[in-house]
PDB file of the backbone (N, CA, C, O) and the ligand in Angstrom, with CONECT records:
HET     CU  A 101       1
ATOM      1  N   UNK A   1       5.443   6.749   3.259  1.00  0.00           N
ATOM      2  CA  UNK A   1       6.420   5.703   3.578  1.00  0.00           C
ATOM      3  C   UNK A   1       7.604   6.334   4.282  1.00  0.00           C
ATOM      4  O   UNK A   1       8.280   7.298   3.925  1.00  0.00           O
ATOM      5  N   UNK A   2       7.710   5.521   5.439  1.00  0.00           N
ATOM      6  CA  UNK A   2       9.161   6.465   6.182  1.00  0.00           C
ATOM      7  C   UNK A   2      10.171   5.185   6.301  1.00  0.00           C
ATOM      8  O   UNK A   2       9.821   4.204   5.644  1.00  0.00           O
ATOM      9  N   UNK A   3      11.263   5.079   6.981  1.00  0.00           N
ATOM     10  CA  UNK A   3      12.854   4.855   6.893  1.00  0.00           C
ATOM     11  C   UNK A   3      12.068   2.979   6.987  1.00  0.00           C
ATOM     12  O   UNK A   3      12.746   2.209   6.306  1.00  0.00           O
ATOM     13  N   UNK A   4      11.077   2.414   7.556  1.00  0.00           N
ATOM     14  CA  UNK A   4      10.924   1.309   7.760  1.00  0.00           C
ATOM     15  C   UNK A   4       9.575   1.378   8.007  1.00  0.00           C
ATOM     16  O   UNK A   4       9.341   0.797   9.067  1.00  0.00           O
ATOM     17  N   UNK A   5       8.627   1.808   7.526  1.00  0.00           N
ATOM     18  CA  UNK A   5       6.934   2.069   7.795  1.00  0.00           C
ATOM     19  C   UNK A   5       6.124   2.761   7.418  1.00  0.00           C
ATOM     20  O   UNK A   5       6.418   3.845   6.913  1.00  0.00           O
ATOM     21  N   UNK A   6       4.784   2.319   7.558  1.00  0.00           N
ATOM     22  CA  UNK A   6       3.918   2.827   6.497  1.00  0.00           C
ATOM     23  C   UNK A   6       2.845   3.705   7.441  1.00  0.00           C
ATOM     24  O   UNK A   6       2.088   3.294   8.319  1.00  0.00           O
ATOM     25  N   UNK A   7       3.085   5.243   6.872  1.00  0.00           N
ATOM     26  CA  UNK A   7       2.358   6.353   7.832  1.00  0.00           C
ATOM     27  C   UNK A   7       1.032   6.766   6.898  1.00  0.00           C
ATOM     28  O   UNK A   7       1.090   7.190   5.743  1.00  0.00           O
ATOM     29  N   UNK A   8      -0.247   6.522   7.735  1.00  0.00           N
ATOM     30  CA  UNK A   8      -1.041   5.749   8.184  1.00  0.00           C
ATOM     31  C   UNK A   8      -0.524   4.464   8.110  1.00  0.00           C
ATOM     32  O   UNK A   8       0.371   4.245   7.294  1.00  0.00           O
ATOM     33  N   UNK A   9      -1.046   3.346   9.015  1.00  0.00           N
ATOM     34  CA  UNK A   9      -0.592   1.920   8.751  1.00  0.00           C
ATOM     35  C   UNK A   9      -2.044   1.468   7.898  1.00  0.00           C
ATOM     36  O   UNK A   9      -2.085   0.412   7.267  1.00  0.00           O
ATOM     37  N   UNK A  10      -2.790   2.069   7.944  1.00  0.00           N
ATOM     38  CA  UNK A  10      -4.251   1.763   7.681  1.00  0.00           C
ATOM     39  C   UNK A  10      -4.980   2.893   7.240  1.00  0.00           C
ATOM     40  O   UNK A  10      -4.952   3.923   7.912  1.00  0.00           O
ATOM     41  N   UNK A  11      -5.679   2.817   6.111  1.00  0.00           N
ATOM     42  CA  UNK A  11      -6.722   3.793   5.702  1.00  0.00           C
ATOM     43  C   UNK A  11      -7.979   3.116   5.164  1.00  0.00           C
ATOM     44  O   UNK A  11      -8.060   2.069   4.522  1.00  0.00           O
ATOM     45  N   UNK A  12      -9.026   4.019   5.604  1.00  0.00           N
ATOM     46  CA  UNK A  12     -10.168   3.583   4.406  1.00  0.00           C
ATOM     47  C   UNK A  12     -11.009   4.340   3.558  1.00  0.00           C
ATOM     48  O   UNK A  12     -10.720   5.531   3.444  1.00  0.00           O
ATOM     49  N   UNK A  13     -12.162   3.828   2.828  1.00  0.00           N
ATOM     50  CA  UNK A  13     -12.003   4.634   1.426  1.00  0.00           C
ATOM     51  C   UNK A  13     -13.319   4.196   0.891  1.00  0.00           C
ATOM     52  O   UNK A  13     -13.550   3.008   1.117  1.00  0.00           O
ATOM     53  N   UNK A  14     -14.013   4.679   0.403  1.00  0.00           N
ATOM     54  CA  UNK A  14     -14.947   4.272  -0.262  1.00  0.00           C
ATOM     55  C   UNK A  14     -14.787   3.209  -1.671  1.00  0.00           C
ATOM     56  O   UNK A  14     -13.759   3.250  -2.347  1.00  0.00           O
ATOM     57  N   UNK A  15     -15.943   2.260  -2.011  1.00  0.00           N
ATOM     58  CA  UNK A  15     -15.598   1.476  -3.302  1.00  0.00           C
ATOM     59  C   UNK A  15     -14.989   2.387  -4.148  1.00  0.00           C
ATOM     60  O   UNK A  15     -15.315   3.561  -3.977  1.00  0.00           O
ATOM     61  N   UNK A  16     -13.866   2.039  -5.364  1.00  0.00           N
ATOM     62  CA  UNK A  16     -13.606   2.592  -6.159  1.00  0.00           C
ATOM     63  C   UNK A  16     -12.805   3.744  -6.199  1.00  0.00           C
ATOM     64  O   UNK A  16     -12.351   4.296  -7.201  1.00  0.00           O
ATOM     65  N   UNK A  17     -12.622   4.176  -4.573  1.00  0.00           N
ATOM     66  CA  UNK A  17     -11.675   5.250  -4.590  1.00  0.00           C
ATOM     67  C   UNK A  17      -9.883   4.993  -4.549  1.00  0.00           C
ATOM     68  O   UNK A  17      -9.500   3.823  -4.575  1.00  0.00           O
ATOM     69  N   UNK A  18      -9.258   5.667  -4.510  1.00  0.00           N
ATOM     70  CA  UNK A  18      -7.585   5.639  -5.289  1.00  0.00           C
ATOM     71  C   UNK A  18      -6.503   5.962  -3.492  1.00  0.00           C
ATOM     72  O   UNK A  18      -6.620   6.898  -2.701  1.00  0.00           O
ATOM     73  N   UNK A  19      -5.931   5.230  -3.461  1.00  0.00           N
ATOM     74  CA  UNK A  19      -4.828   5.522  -2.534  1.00  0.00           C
ATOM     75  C   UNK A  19      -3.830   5.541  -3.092  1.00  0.00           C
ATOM     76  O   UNK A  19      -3.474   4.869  -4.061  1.00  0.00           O
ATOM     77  N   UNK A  20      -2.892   6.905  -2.092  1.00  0.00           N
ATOM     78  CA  UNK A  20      -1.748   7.241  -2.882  1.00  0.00           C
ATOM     79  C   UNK A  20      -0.497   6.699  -2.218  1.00  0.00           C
ATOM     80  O   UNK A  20      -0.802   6.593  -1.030  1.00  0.00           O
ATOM     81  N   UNK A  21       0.701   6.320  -2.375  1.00  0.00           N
ATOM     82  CA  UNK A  21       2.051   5.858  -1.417  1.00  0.00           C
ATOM     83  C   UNK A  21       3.038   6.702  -1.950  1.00  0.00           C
ATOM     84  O   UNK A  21       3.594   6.654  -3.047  1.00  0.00           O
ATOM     85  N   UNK A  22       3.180   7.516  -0.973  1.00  0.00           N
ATOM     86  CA  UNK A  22       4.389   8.595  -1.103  1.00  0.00           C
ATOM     87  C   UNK A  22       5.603   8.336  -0.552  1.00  0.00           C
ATOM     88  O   UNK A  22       5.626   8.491   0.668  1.00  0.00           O
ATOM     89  N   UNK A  23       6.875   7.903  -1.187  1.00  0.00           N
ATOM     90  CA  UNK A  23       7.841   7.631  -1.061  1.00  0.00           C
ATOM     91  C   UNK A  23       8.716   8.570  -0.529  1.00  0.00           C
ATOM     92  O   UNK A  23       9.717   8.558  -1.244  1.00  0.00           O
ATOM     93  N   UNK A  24       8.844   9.409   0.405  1.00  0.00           N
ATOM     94  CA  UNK A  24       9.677  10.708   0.820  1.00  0.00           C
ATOM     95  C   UNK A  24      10.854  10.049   1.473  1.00  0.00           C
ATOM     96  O   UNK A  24      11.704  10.673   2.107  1.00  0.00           O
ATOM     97  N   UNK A  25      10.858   8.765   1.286  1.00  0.00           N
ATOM     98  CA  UNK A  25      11.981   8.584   2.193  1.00  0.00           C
ATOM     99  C   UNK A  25      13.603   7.992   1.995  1.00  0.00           C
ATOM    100  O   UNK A  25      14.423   7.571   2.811  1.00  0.00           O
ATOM    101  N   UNK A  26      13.640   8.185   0.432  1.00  0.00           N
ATOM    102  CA  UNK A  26      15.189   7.886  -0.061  1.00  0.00           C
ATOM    103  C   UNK A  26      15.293   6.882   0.336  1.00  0.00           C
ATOM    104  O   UNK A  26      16.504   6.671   0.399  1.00  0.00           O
ATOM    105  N   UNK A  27      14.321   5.354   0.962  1.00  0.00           N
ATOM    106  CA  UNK A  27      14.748   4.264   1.130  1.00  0.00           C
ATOM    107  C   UNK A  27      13.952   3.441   0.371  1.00  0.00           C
ATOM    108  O   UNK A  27      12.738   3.617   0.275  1.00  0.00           O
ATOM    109  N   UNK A  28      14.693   2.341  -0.307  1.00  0.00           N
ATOM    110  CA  UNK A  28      14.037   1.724  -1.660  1.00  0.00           C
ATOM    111  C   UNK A  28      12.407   0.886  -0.345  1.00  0.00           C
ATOM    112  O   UNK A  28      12.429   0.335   0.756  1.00  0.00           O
ATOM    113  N   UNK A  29      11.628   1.143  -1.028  1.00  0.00           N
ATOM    114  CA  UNK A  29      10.078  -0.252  -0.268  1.00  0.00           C
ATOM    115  C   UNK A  29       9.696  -0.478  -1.929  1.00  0.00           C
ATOM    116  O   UNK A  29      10.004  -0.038  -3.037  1.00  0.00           O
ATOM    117  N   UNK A  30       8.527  -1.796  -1.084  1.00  0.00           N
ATOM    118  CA  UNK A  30       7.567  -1.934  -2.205  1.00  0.00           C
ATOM    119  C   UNK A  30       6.126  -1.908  -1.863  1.00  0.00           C
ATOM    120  O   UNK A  30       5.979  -1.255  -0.830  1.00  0.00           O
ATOM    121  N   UNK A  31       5.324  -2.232  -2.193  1.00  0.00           N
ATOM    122  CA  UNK A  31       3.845  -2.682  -1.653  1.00  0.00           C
ATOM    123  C   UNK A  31       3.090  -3.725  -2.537  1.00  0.00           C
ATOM    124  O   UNK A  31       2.702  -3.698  -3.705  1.00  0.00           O
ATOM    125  N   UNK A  32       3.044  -4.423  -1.788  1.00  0.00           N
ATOM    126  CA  UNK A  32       2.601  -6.111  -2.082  1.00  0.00           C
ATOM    127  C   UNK A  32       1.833  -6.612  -1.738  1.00  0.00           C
ATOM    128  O   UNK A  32       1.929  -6.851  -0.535  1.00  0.00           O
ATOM    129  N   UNK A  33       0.607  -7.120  -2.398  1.00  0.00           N
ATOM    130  CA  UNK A  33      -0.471  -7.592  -1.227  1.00  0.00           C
ATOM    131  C   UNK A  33      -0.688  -8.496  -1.359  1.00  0.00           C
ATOM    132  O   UNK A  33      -0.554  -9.101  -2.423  1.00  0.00           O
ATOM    133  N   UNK A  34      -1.182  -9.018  -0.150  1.00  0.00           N
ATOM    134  CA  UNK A  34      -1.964 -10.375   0.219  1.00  0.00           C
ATOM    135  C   UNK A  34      -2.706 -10.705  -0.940  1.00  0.00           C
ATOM    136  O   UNK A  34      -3.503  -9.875  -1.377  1.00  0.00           O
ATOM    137  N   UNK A  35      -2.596 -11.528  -1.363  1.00  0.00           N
ATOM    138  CA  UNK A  35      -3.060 -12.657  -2.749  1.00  0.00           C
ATOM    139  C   UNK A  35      -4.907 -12.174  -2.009  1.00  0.00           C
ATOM    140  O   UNK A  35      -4.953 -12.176  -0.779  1.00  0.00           O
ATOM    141  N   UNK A  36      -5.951 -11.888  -2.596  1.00  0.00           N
ATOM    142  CA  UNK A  36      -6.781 -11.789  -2.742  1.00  0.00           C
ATOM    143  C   UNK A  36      -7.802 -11.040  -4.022  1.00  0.00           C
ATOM    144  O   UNK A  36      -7.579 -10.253  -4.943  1.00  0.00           O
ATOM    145  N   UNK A  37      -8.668 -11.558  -3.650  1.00  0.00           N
ATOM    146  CA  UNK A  37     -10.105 -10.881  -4.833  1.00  0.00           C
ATOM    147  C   UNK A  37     -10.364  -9.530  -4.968  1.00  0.00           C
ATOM    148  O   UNK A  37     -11.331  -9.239  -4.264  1.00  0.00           O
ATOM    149  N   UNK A  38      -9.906  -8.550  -5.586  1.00  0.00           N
ATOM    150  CA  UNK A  38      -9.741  -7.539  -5.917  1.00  0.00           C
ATOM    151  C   UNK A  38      -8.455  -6.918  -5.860  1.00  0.00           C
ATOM    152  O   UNK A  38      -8.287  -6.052  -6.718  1.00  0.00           O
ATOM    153  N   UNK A  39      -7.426  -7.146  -5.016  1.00  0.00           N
ATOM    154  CA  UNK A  39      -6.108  -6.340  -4.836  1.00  0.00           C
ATOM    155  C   UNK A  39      -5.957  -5.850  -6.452  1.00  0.00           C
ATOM    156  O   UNK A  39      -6.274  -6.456  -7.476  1.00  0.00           O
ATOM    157  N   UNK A  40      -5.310  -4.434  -6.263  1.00  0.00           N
ATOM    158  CA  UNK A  40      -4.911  -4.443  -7.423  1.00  0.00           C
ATOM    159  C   UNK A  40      -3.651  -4.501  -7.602  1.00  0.00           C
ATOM    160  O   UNK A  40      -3.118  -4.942  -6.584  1.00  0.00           O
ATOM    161  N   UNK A  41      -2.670  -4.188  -8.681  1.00  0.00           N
ATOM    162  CA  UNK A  41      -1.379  -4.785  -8.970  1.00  0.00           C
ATOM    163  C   UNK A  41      -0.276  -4.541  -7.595  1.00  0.00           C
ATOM    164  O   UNK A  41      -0.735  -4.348  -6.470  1.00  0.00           O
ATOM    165  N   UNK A  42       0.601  -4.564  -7.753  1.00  0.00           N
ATOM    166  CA  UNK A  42       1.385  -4.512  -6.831  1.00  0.00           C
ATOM    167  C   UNK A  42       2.624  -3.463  -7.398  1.00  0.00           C
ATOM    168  O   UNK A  42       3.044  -3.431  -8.555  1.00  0.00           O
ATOM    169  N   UNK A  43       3.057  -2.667  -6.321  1.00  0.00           N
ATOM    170  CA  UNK A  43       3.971  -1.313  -6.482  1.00  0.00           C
ATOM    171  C   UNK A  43       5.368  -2.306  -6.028  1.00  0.00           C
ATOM    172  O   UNK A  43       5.639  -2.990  -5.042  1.00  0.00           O
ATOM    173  N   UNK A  44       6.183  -1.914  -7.533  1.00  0.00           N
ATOM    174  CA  UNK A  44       7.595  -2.524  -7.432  1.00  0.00           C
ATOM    175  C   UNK A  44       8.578  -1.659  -6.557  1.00  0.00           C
ATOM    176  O   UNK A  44       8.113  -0.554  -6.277  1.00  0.00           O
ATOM    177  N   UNK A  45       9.800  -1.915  -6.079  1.00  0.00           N
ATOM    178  CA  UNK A  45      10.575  -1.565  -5.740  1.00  0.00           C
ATOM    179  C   UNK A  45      10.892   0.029  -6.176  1.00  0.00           C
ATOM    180  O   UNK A  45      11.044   0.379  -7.347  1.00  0.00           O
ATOM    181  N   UNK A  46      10.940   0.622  -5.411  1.00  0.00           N
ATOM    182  CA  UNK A  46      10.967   2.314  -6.039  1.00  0.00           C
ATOM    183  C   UNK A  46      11.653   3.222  -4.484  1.00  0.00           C
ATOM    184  O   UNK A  46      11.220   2.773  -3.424  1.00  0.00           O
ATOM    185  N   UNK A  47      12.506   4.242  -4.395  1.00  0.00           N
ATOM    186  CA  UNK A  47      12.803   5.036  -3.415  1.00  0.00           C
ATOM    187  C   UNK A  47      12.367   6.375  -3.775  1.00  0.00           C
ATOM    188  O   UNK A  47      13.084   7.276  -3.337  1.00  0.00           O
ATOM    189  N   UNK A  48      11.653   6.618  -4.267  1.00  0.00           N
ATOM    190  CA  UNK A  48      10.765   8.346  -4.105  1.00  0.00           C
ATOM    191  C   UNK A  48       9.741   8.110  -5.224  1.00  0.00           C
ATOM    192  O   UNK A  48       9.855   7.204  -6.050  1.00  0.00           O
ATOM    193  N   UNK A  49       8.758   8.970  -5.191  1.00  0.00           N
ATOM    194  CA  UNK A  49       7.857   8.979  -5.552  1.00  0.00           C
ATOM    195  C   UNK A  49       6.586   8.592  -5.603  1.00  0.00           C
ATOM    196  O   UNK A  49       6.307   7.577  -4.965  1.00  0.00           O
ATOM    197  N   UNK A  50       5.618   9.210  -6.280  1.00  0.00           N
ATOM    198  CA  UNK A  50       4.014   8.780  -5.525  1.00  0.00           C
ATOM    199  C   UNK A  50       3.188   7.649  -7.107  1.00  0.00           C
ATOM    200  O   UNK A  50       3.128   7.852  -8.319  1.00  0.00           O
ATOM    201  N   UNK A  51       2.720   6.547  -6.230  1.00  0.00           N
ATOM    202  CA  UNK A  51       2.393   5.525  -6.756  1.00  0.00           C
ATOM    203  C   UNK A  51       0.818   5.675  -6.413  1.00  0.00           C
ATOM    204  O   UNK A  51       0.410   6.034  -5.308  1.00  0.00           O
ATOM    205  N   UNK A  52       0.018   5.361  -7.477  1.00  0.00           N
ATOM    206  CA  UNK A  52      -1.734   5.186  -7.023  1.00  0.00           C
ATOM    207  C   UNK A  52      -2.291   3.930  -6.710  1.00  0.00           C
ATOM    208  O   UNK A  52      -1.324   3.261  -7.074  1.00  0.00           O
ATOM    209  N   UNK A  53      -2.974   3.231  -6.380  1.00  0.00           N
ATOM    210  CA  UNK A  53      -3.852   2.153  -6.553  1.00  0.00           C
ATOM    211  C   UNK A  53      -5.581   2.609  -6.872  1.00  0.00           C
ATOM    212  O   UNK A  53      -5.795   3.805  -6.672  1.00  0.00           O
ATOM    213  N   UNK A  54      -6.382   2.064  -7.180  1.00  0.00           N
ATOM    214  CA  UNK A  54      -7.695   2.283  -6.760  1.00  0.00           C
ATOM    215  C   UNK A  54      -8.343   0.520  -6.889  1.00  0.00           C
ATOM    216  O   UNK A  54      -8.142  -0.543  -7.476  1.00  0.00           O
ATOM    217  N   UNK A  55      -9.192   1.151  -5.913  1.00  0.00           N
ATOM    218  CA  UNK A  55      -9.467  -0.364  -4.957  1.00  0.00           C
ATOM    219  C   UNK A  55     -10.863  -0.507  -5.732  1.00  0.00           C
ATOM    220  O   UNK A  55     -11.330   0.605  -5.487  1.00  0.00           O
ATOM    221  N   UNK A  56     -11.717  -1.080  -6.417  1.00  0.00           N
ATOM    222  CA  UNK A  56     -12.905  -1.443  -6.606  1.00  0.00           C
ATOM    223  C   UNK A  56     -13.700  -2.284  -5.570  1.00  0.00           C
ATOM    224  O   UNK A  56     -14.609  -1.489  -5.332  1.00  0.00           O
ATOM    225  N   UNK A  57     -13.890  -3.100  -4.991  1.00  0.00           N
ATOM    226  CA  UNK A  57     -13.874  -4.193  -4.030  1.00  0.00           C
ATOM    227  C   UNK A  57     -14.068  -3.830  -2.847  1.00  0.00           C
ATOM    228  O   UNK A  57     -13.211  -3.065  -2.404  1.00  0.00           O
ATOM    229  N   UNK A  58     -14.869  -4.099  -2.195  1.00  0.00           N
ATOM    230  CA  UNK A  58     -15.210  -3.873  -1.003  1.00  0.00           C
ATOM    231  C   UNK A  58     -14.672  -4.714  -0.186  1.00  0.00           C
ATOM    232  O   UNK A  58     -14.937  -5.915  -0.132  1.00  0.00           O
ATOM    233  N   UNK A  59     -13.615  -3.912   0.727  1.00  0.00           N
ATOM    234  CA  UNK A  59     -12.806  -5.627   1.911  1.00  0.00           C
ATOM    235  C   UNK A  59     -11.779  -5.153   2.558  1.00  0.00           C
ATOM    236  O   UNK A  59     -11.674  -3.927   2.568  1.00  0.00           O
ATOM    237  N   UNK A  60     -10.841  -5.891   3.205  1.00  0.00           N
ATOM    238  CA  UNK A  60     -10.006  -5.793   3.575  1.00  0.00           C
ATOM    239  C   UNK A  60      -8.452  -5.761   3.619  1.00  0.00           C
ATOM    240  O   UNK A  60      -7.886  -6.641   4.267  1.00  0.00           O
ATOM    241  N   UNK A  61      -7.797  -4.909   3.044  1.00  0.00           N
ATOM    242  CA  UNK A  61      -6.665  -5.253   1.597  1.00  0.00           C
ATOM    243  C   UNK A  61      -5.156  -5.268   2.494  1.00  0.00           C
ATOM    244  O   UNK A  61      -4.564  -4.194   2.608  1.00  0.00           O
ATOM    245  N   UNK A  62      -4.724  -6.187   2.954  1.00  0.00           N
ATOM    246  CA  UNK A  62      -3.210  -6.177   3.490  1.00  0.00           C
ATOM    247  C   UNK A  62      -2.116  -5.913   2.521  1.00  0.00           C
ATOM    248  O   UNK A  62      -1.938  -5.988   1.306  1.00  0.00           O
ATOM    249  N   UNK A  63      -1.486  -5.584   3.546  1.00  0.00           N
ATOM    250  CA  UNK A  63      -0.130  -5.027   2.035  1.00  0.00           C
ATOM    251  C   UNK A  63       1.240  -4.960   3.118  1.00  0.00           C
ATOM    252  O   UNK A  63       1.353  -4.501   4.255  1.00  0.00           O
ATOM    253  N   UNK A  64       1.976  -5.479   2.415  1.00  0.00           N
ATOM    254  CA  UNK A  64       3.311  -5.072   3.223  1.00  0.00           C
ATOM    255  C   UNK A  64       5.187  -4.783   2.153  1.00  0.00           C
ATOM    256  O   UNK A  64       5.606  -5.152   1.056  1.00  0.00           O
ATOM    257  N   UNK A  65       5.511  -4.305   2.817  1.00  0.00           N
ATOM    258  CA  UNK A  65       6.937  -4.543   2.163  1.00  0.00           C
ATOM    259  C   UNK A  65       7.789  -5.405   2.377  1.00  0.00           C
ATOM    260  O   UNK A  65       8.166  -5.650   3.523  1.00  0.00           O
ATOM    261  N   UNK A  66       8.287  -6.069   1.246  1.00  0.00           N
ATOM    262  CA  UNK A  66       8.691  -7.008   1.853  1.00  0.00           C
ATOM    263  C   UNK A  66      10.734  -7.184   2.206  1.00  0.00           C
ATOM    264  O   UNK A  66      11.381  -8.014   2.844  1.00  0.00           O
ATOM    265  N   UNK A  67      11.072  -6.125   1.527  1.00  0.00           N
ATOM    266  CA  UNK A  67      12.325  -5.750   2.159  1.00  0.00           C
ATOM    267  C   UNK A  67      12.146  -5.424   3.361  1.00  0.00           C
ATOM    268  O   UNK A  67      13.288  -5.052   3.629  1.00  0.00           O
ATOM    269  N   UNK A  68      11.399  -5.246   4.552  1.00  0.00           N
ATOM    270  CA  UNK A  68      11.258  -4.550   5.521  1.00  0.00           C
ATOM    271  C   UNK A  68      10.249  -4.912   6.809  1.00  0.00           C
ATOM    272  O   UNK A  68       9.246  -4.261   7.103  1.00  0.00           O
ATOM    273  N   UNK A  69      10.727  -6.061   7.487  1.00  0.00           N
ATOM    274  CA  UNK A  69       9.671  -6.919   8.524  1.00  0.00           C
ATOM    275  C   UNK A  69       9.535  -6.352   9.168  1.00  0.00           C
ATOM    276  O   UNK A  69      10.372  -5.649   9.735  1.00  0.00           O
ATOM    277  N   UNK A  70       7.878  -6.457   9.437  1.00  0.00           N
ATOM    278  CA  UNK A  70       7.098  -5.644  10.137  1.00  0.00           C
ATOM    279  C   UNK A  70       6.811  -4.160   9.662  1.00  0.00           C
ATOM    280  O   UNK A  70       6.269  -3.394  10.459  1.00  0.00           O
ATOM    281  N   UNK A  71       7.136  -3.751   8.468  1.00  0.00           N
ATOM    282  CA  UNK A  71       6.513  -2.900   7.814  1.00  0.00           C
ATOM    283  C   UNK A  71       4.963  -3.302   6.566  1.00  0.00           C
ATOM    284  O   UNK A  71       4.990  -3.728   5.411  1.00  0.00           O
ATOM    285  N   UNK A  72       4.042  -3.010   7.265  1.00  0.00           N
ATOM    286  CA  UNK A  72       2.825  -3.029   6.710  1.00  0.00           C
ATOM    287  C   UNK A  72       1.750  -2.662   6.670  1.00  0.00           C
ATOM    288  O   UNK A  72       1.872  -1.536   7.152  1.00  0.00           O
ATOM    289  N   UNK A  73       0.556  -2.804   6.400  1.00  0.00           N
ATOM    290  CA  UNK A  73      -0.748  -2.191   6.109  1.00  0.00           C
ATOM    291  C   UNK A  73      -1.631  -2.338   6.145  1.00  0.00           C
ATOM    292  O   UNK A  73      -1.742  -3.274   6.936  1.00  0.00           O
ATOM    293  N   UNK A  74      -2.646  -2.046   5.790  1.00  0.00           N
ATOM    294  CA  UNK A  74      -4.082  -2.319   5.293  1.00  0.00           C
ATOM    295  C   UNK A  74      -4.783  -1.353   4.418  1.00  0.00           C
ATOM    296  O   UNK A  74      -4.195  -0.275   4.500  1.00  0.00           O
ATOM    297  N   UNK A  75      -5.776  -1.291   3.630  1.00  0.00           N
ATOM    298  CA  UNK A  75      -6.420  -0.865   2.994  1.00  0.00           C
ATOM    299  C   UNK A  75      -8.003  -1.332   3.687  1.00  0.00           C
ATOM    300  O   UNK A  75      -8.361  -2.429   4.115  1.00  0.00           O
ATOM    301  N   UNK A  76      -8.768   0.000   3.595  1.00  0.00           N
ATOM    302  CA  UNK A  76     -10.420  -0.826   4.323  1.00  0.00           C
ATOM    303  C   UNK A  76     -10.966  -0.070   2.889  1.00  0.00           C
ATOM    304  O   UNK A  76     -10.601   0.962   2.325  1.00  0.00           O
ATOM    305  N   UNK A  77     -11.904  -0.975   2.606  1.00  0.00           N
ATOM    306  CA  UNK A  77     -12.786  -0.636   1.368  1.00  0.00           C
ATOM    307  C   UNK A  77     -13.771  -0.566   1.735  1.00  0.00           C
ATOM    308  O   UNK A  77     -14.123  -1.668   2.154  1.00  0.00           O
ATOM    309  N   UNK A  78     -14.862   0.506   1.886  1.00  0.00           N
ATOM    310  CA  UNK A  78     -16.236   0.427   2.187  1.00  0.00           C
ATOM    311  C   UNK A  78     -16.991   0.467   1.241  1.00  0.00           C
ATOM    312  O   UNK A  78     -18.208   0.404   1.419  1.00  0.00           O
TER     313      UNK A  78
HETATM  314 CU    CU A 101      10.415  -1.176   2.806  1.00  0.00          CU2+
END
């Protein structure tokens, strides 16, 4: 996560595997996703530190911050 964006904007991953969001950037984000069938919880408001998810679900997982338009994402689940 940098000053307003998410470095990769996009990754993908096999079923069941874990993505990490590394906060290096002393600026508060969150990560929030698109209301769908598998997302898993959602990463609250935080300015440093590394947060996990792991995706079970095979799809297409949007995510954005929402302090921060036009900062967002995707997740690809294979
Ligand atoms: Cu943000």
């Amino acid at each position: 996560m940098g000053a307003a964006s998410f470095a990769p904007t996009s990754v993908t991953i096999a079923a069941n595997g874990t993505v990490t969001w590394n906060n290096t950037s002393g600026i508060t984000h969150n990560v929030t996703f698109t209301a769908a069938t598998g997302v898993p919880s959602n990463i609250s408001d935080h300015s440093s530190g590394t947060n996990q998810r792991t995706f079970g679900t095979a799809g297409t997982f949007a995510f954005r911050c929402t302090l921060h338009g036009g900062m967002d994402g995707s997740v690809v689940v294979q």
